[in-house]
C-alpha positions as a Markdown table, in Angstrom:
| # | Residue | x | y | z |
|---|---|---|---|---|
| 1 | Unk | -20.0 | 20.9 | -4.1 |
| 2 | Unk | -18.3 | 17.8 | -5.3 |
| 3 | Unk | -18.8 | 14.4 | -4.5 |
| 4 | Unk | -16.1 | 14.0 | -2.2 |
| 5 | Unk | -15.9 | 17.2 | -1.0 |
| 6 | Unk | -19.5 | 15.7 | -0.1 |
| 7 | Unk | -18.6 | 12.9 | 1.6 |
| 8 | Unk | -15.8 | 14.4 | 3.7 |
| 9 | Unk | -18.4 | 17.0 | 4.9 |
| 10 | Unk | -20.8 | 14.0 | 5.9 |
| 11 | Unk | -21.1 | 13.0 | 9.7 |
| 12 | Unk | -22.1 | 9.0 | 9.5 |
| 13 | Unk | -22.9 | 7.4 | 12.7 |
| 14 | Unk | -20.4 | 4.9 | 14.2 |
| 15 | Unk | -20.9 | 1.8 | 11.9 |
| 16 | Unk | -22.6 | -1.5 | 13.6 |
| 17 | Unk | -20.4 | -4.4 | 13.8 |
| 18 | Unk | -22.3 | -6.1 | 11.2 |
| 19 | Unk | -21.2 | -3.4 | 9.1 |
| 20 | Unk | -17.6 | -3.6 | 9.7 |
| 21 | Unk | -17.6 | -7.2 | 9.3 |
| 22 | Unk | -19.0 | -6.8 | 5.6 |
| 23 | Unk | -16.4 | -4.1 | 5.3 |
| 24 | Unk | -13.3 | -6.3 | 6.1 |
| 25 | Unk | -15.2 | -9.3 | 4.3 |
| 26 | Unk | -15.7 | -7.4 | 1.1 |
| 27 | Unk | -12.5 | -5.4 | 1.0 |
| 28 | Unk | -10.1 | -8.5 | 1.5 |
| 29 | Unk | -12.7 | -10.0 | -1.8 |
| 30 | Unk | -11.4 | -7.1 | -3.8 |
| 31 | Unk | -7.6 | -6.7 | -3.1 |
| 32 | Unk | -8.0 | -10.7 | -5.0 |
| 33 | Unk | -9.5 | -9.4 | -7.8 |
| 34 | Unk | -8.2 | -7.1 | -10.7 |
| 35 | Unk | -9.6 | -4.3 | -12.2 |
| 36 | Unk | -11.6 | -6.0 | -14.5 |
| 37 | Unk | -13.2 | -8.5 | -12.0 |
| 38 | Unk | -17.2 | -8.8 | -12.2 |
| 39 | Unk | -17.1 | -11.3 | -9.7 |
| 40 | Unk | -17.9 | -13.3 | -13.0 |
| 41 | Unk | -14.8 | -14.9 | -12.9 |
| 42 | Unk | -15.9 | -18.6 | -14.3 |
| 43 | Unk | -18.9 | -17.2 | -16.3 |
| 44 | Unk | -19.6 | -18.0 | -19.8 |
| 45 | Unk | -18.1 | -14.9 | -22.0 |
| 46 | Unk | -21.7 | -14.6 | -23.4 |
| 47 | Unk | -22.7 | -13.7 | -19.7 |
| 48 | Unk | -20.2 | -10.9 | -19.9 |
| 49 | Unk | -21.4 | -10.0 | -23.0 |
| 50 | Unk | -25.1 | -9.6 | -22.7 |
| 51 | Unk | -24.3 | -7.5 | -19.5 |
| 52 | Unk | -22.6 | -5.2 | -20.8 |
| 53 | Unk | -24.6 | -4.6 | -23.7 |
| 54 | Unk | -27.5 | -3.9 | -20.7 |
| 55 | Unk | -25.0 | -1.1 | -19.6 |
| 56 | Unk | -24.2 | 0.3 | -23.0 |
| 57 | Unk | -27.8 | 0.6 | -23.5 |
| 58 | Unk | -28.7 | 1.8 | -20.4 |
| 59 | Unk | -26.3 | 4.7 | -20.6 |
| 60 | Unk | -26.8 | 5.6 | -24.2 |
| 61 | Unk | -31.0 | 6.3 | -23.0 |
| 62 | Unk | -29.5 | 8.8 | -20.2 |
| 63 | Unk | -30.2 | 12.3 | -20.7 |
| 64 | Unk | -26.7 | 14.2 | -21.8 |
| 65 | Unk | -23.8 | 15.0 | -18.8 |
| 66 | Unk | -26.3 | 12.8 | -16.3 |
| 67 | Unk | -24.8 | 12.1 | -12.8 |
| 68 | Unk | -25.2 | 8.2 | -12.4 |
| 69 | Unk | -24.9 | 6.5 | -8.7 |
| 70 | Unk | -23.4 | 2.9 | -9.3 |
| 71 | Unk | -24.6 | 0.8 | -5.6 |
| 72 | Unk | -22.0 | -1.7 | -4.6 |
| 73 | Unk | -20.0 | -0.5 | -7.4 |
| 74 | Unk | -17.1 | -3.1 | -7.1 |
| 75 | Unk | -13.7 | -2.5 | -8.8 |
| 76 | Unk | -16.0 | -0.2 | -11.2 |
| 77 | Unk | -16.6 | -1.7 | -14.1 |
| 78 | Unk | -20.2 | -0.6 | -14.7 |
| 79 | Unk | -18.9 | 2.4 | -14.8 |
| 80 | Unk | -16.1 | 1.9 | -17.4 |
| 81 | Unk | -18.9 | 0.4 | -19.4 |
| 82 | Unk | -21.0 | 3.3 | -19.0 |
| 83 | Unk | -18.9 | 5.7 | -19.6 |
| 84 | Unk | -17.8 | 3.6 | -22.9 |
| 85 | Unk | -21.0 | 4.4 | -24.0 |
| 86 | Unk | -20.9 | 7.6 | -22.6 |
| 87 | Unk | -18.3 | 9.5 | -22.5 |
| 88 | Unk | -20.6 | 13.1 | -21.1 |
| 89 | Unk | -21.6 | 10.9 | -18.6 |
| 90 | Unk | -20.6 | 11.5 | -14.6 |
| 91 | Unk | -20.3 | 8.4 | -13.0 |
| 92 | Unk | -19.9 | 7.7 | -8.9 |
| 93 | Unk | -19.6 | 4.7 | -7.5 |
| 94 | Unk | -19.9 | 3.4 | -3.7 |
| 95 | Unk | -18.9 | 0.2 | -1.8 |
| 96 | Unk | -18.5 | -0.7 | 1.3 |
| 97 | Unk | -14.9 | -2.0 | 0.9 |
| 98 | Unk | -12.1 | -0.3 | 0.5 |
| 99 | Unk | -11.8 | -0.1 | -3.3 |
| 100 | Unk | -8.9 | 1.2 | -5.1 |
| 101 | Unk | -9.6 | 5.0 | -6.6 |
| 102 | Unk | -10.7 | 5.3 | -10.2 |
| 103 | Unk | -7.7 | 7.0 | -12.6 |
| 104 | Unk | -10.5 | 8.4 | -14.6 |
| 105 | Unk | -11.8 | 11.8 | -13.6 |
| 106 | Unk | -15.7 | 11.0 | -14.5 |
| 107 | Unk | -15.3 | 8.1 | -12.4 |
| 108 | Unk | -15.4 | 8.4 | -8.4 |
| 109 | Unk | -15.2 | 6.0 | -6.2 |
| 110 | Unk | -16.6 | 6.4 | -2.4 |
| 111 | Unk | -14.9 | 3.5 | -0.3 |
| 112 | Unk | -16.1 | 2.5 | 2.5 |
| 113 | Unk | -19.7 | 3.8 | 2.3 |
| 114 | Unk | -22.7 | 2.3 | 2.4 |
| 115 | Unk | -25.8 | 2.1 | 0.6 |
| 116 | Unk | -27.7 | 2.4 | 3.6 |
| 117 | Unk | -26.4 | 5.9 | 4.3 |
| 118 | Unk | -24.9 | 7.2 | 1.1 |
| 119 | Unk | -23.2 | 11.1 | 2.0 |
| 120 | Unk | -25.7 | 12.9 | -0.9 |
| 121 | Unk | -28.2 | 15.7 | -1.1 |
| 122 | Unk | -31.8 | 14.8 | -1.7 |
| 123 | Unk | -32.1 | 14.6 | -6.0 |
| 124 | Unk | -28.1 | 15.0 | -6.6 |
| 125 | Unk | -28.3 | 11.9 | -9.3 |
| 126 | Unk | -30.0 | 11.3 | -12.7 |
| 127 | Unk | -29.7 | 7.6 | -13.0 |
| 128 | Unk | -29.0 | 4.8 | -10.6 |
| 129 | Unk | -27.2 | 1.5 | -11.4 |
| 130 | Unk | -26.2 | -1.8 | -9.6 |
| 131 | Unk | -25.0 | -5.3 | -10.8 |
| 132 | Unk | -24.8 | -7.6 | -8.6 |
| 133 | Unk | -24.5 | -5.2 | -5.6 |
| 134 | Unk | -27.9 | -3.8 | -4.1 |
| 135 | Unk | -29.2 | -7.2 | -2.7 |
| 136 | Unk | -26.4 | -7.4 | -0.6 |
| 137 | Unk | -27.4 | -4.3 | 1.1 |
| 138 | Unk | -30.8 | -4.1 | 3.6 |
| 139 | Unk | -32.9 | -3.8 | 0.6 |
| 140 | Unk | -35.4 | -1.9 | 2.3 |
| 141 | Unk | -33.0 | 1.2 | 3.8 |
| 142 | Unk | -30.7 | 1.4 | 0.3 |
| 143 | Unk | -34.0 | 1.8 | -1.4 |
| 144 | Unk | -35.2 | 4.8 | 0.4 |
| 145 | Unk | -31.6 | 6.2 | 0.3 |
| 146 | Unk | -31.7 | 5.5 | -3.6 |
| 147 | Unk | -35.3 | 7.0 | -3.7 |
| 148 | Unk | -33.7 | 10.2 | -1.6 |
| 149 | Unk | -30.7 | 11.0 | -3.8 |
| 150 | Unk | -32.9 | 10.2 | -7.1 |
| 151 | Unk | -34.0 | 13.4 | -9.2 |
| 152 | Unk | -38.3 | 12.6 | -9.4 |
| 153 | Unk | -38.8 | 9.9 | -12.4 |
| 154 | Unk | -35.0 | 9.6 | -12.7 |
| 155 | Unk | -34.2 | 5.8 | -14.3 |
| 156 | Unk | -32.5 | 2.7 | -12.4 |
| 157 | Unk | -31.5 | -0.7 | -13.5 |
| 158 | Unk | -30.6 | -2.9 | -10.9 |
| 159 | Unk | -29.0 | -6.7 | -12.0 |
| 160 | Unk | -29.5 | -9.2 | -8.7 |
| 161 | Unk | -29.1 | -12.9 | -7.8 |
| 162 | Unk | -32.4 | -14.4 | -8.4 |
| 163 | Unk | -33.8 | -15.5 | -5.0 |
| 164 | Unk | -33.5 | -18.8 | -6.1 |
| 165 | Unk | -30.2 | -19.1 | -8.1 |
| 166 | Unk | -27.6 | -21.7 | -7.0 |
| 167 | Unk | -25.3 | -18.8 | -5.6 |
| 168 | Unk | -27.8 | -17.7 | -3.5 |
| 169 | Unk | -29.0 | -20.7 | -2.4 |
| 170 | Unk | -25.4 | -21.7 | -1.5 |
| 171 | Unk | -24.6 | -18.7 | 0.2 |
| 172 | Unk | -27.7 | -19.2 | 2.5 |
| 173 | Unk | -26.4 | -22.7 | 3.2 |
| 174 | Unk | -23.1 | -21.7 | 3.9 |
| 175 | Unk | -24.0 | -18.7 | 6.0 |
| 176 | Unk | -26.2 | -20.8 | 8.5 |
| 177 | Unk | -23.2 | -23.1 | 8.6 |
| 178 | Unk | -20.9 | -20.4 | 9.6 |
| 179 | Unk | -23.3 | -19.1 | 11.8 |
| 180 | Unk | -24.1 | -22.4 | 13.5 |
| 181 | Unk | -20.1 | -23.5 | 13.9 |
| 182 | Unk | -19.4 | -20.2 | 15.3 |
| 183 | Unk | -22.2 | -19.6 | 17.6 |
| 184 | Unk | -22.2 | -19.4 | 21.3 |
| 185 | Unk | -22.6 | -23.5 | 22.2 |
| 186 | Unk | -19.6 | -24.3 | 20.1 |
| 187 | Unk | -17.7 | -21.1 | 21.3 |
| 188 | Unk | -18.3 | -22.0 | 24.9 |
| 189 | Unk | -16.9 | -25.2 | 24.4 |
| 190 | Unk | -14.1 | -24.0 | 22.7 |
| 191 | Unk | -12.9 | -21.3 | 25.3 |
| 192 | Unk | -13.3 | -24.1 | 27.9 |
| 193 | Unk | -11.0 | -26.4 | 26.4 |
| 194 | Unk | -13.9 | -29.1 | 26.5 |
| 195 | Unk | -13.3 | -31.6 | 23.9 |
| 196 | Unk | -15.9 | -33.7 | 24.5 |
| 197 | Unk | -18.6 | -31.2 | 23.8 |
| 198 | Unk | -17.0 | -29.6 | 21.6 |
| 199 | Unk | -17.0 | -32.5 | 19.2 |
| 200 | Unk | -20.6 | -32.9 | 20.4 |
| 201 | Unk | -21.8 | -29.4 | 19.3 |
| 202 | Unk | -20.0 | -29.8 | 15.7 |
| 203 | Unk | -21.4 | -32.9 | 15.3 |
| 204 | Unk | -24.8 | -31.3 | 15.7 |
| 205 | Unk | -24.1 | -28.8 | 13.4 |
| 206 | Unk | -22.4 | -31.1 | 10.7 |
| 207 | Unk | -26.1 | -32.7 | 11.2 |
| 208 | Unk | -27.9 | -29.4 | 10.5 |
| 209 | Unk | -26.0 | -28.4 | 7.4 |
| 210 | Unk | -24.3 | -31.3 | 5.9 |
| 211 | Unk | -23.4 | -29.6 | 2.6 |
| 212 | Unk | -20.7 | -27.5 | 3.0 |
| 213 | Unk | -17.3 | -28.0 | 3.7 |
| 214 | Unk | -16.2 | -25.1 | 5.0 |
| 215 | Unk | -17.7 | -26.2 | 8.3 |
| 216 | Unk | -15.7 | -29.0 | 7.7 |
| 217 | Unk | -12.6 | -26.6 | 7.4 |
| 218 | Unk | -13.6 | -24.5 | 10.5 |
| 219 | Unk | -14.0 | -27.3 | 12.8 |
| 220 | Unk | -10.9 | -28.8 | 12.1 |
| 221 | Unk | -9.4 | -25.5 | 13.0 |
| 222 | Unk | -10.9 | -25.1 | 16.3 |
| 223 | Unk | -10.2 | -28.8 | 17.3 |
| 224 | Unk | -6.4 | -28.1 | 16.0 |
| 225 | Unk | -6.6 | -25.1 | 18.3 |
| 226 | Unk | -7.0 | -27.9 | 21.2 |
| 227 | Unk | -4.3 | -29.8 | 19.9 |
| 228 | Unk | -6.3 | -32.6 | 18.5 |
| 229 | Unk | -5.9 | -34.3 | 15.6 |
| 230 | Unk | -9.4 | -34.4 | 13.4 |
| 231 | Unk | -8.9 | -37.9 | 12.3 |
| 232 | Unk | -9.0 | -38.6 | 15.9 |
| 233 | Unk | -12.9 | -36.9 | 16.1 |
| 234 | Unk | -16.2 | -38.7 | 15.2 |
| 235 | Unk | -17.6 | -36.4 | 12.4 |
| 236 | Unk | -14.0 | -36.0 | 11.0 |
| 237 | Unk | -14.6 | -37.3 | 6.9 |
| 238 | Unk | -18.1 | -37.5 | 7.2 |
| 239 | Unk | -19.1 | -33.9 | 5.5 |
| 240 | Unk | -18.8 | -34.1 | 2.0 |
| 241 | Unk | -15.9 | -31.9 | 0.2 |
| 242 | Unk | -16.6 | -29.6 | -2.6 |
């Protein structure tokens, strides 16, 4: 059975609203990038290059016509790589977005599926691949899906943001941010129309996580949705602006 026939056979339980969030999230991320995009975008071309070298090895050590599974796959371009290397090779790809299909017949591209429950039969890959992809997963559920549809001592290679590298520390600082502007005090105040405490509550939060801007960004939004002007409010130029 093919891959897609596969997937279309598949019956996935209704996705959480986590999931769809990281859904729309990720697919309105791609429709801004091009083919080509590695989400590497201001990266030194020897970044580029050393990664892909990675992949041309990787693929050139795979047994011939191996099926490879390529987590978060992206616009694809592990693939492309792989298959540049190796042109026997069967590559599919997954994403939770909604990625545009590959024009290459050893390339497919699942949209909209997730690493947590990837549509396979137990053992139906060779090889397993993911750059910058897998840890944005639950690590601990994509790894026993990746364990399931893995043929016994079948090789993966799996390029992730270091727990401590600037993107990820930003991210975390960004997503408690968003989290903290958006949560239930400052929504409550919001839907009330209470200006006073709303301006409190982002004030707290602009207190909690003063290094992001974005908070900045949302704030003024909500206050503009009162019909305030931000140079009016307390906190309003007091985060700093990347």
């Amino acid at each position: 059975m093919s891959v897609p026939a596969i997937a279309n056979e598949m019956r996935r339980p209704p996705a959480s609203d986590a999931v769809k969030r990281a859904a729309w999230a990720w697919t309105t991320f791609w429709q801004e990038q091009d083919v080509n995009s590695r989400c590497l975008a201001n990266s030194h071309p020897d970044v580029r290059r050393i990664l892909d070298g990675h992949w041309a090895r990787f693929g050139a050590s795979l047994p011939p016509n191996s099926q490879v599974l390529d987590i978060g796959c992206g616009a694809g371009i592990v693939g492309r790589v792989l298959l540049g290397a190796r042109g026997d090779l069967r590559v599919t790809g997954v994403d939770v977005a909604r990625i545009t299909p590959s024009s290459d017949p050893r390339l497919c591209v699942l949209s909209e599926t997730a690493m947590e429950e990837l549509p396979f039969e137990d053992q139906h890959f060779d090889a397993a691949v993911s750059q910058f992809g897998f840890e944005y997963g639950s690590v601990a559920r994509s790894a026993e899906e990746v364990a399931r549809v893995l043929a016994p001592g079948a090789p993966f290679s799996f390029i992730i943001h270091h727990a401590s590298s600037p993107i990820v520390r930003d991210d975390r600082i960004r997503d408690r941010g968003l989290r903290a502007v958006l949560g239930q005090r400052v929504e409550q105040a919001f839907l009330m129309g209470q200006q006073t405490e709303l301006d409190r509550e982002l004030e707290s939060v602009r207190r909690g996580e003063p290094a992001d801007a974005i908070i900045d960004q949302v704030a003024s939004a909500l206050r503009s949705r009162l019909g305030v002007n931000c140079a009016q409010c307390a906190w309003a130029g007091s985060i700093p602006r990347s």
